[in-house]
C-alpha positions in Angstrom: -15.7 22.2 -6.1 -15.4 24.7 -3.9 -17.6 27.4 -6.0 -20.1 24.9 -6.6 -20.7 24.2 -3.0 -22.9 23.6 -0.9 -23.1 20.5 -2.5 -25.8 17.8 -1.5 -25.4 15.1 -2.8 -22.3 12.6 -4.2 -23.9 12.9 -7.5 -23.4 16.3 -7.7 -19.8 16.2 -6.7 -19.5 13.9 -9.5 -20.7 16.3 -12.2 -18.9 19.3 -10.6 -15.6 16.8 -10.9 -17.0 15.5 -14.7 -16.9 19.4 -15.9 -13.4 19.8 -14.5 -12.4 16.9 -15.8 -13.5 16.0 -19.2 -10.9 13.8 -20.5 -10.9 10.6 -19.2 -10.0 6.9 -19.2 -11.9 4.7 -21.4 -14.7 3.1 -19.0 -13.6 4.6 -15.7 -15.8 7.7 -14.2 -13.9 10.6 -14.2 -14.6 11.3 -10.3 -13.5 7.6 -9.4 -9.8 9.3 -7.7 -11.9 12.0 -6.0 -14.2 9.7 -4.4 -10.9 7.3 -3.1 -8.9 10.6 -2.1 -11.2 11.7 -0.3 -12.3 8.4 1.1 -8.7 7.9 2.0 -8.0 11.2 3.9 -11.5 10.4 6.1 -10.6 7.0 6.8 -6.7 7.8 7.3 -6.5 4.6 5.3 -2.5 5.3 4.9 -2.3 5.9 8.7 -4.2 2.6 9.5 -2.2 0.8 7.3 1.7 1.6 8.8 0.0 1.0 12.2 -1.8 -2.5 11.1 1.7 -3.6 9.8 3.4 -3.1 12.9 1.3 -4.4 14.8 1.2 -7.2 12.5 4.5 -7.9 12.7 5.1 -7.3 16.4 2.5 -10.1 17.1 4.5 -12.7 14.3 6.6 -15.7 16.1 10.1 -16.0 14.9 9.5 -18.0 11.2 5.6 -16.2 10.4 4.8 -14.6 8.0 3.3 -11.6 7.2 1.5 -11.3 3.6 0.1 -7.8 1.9 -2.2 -7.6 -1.0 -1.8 -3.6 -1.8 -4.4 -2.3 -4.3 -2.6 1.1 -5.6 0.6 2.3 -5.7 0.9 4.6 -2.1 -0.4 1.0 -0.5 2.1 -0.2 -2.4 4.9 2.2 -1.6 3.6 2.0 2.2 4.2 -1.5 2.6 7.6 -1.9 0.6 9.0 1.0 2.8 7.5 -1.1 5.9 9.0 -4.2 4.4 12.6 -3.1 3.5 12.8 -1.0 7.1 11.8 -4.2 8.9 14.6 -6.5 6.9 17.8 -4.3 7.0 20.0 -4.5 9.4 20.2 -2.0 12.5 22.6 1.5 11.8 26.1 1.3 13.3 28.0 3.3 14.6 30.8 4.5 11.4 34.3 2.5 11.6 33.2 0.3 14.4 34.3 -3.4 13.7 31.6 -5.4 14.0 31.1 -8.9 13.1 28.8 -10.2 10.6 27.3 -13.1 13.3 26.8 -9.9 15.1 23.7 -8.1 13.2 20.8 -9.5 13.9 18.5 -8.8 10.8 14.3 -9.3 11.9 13.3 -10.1 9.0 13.7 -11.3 5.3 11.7 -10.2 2.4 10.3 -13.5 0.8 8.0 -12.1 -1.8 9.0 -9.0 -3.7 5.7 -8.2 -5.6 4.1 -10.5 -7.4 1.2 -9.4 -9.4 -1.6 -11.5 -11.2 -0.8 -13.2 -14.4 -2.6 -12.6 -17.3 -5.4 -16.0 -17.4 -6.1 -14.9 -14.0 -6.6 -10.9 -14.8 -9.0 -12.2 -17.7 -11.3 -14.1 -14.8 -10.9 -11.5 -12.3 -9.7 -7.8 -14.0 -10.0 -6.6 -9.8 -7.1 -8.5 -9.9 -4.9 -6.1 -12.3 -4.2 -3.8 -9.8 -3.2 -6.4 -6.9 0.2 -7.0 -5.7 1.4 -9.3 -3.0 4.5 -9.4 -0.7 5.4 -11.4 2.1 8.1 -10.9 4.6 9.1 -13.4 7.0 10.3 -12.7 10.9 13.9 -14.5 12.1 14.2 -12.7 15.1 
């Protein structure tokens, strides 16, 4: 990219990234992850996302719940981390005796990742790629 520059125009991106890249999925452009890295990194779509799920889930009443459709895997990985942070219990202190009553837990995962059967992919292949979780806020 960077000796082919300047470059004008997003079809010639793609053909710099097409030379580079010559092997390539069946039916998918070979410039498809350049154009959603880079759109990505502009939008700070990873940034956007932690601070959209807090805020999400600072605005839930005790019993909401929050739901995430994640399209790729650092989505994905984003909102599991969010997820799991948000349902385990606070850290204690080492050999402190505290009762179980005691630890209030926020929240409880009530979807782990449930992806789109197969009749559904074949109406909607978008779909292959989706994955939903839902956590629910007790405190």
């Amino acid at each position: 990219i960077v000796a082919a520059r300047p470059l004008r125009t997003t079809g010639e991106l793609a053909a710099v990234v097409r030379q580079a890249q010559p092997r390539v999925t069946p039916g998918k452009h070979p410039a498809t992850r350049t154009f959603q890295a880079l759109r990505m990194v502009v939008n700070d779509e990873l940034g956007e996302l932690d601070a959209g799920l807090a805020q999400a889930f600072a605005r839930l009443a005790p019993g909401g719940r929050l739901a995430v459709i994640s399209f790729h895997s650092l989505e994905d990985r984003r909102v599991k981390q969010f997820f799991r942070a948000c349902s385990a219990p606070p850290p204690l202190p080492r050999r402190l005796p505290v009762r179980a009553t005691a630890v209030v837990v926020p929240a409880r995962v009530v979807e782990h990742g449930c992806t789109a059967s197969s009749d559904e992919i074949a109406r909607n292949p978008r779909a292959r790629s989706a994955r939903l979780r839902v956590l629910e806020k007790l405190a």
